[in-house]
Structure formats: structure tokens, C-alpha cells
C-alpha positions as CSV (number, residue, x, y, z in Angstrom):
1,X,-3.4,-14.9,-13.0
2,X,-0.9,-11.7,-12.5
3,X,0.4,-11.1,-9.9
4,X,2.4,-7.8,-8.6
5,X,4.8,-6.6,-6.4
6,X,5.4,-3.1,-5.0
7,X,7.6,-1.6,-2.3
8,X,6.8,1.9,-1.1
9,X,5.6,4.4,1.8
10,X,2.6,5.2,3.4
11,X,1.6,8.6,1.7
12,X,-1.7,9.1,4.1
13,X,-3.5,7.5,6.9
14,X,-5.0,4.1,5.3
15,X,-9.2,4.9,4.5
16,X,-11.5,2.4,6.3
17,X,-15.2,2.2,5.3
18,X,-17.8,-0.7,5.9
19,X,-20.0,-1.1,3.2
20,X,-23.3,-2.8,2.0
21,X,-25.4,-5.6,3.5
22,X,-22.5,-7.9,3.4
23,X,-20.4,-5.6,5.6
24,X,-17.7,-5.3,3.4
25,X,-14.6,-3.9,5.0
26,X,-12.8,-1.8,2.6
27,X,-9.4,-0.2,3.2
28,X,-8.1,2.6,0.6
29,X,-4.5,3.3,0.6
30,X,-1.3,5.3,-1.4
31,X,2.1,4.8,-1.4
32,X,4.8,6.4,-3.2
33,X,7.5,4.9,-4.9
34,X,10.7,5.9,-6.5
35,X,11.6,6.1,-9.4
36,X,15.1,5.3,-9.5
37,X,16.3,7.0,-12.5
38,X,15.0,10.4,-12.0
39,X,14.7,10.8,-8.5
40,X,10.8,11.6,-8.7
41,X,7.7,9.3,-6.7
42,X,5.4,7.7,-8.4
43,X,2.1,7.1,-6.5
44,X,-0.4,4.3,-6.7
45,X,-3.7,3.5,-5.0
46,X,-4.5,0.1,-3.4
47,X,-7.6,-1.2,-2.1
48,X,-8.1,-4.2,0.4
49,X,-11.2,-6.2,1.5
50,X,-12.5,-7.8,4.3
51,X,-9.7,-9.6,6.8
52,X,-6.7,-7.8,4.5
53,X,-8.3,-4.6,5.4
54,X,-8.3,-5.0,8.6
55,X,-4.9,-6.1,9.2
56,X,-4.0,-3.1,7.1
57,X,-5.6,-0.6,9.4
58,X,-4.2,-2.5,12.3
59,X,-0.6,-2.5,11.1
60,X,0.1,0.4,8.1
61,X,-0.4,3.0,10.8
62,X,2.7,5.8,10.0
63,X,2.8,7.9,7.2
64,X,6.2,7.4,5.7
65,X,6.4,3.6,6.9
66,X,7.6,1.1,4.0
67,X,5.0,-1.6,3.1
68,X,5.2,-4.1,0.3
69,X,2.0,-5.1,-1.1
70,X,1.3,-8.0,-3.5
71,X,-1.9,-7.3,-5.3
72,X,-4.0,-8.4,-8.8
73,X,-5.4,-6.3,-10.9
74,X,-9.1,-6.2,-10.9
75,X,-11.9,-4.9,-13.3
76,X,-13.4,-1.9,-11.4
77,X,-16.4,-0.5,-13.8
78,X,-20.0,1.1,-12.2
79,X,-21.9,3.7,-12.9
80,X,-21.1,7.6,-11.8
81,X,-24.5,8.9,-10.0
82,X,-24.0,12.4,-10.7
83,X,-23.4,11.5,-14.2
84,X,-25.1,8.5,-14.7
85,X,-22.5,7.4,-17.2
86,X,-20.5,3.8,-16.6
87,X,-17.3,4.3,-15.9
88,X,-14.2,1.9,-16.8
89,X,-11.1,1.9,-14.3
90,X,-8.7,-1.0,-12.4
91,X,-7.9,-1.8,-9.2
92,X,-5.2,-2.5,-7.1
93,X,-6.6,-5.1,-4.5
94,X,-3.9,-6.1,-2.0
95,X,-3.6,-9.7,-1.7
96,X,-0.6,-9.9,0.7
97,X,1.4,-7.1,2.4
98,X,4.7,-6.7,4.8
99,X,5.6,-3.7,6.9
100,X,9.2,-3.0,7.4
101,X,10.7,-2.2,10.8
102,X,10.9,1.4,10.9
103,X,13.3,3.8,10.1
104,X,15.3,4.7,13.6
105,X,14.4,8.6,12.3
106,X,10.9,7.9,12.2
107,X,9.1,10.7,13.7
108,X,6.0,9.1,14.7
109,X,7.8,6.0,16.1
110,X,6.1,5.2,19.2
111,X,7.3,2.9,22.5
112,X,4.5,0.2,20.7
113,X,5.8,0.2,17.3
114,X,9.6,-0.4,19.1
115,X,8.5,-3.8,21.0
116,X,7.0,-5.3,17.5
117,X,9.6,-4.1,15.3
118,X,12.1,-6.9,16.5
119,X,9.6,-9.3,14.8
120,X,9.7,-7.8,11.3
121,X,12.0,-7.5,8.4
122,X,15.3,-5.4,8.4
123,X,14.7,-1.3,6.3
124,X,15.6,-2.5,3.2
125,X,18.2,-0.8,1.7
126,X,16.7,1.4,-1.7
127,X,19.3,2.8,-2.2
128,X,19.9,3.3,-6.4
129,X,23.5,1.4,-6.2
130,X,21.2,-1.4,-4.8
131,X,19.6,-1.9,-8.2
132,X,20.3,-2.9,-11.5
133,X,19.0,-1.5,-14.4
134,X,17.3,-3.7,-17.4
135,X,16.3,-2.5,-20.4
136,X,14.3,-3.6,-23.0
């Protein structure tokens, strides 16, 4: 099995639905990343189920906030209703994730966020001297 790794922020509030007989808790999110060698974002769409989801909509609260989600791709084919054709796509389903303390600038830091932020991670620093380019 595959498995990937992406650091990025919160683009929109995280989507939380329930669904079917089983209840399923679903959480749809985005975050944008940088793309270091041009200085443009790149976004991607996760989704999480069940006890991931809702830690997700408990903790990836502020737009902006850096979260680092380790997810597998999954088959995610059904059939359109309005078009009755199947349709073939992936998913992003989040396995794992970490919030980052936030940014000291952070507008929508709150006097909550400030008493559990001394139990996470240090802002990483992204900036592009802290990478190293590989080519291939």
C-alpha cells in the first residue's frame, strides 16, 4: 500500500455530512500547498471517515491553519444521477493528520486555540531555502 504525505493550509471550513444507514461521518476538506519553484498553490481535496472526521472537524477549525495529512489513495467510481453515466475518480482519504501551532499573526486565533497550542508542534518553517531540490 501507498502511502502520502502533504503539508498545507486550510483553504475553507472542513464539510461535515452523516450519511447512509451506517451513519457514516464524512469530512470534505482543501488545502493549498506551495509550489516552491514558482511561487503558485496547488490545491487538493481530502476526504475522512468516521472517527478521523470527527477529530478533523473538532481540530482543523481556521482557515489558513497548517495541517499535515497522511492519506491513501482510494478508488472512488458511482454513478452520476443526473447523468446516469459511471463516473471514474480518486480519493484522498486521510488516514492520519497533525495541526501546527498557529501562526502568532493568525487572525482568527482565539484565547482556546492559545491554551492547546503549547501541546502541538512548532510552525514549521516553509520557507524555499528550507528545501532542497531533486530532480529526476
Amino acid at each position: 500500500m501507498q502511502i502520502n504525505h502533504h503539508v498545507g493550509r486550510l483553504v475553507r471550513d472542513v464539510n461535515f455530512t452523516v450519511r447512509g444507514e451506517k451513519e457514516t461521518k464524512i469530512a470534505y476538506f482543501k488545502l493549498a500547498m506551495n509550489d516552491l519553484k514558482d511561487g503558485k498553490a496547488t490545491y487538493i481535496d481530502y476526504v475522512a471517515f468516521n472517527k478521523t472526521a470527527e477529530l478533523i472537524l473538532d481540530y482543523v477549525t481556521d482557515i489558513g491553519q497548517v495541517v499535515e495529512v497522511e492519506f491513501v489513495m482510494r478508488n472512488h467510481n458511482y454513478t452520476d444521477k443526473k447523468k446516469g453515466q459511471k463516473v471514474y475518480a480518486m480519493q484522498n482519504q486521510v488516514t492520519k493528520f497533525r495541526i501546527y501551532k498557529s501562526n502568532p499573526s493568525s487572525k482568527n486565533q482565539s484565547e482556546q486555540h492559545t491554551e492547546t497550542d503549547n501541546d502541538l508542534p512548532p510552525y514549521p518553517d516553509f520557507s524555499s531555502n528550507a528545501f532542497e531540490y531533486v530532480e529526476g
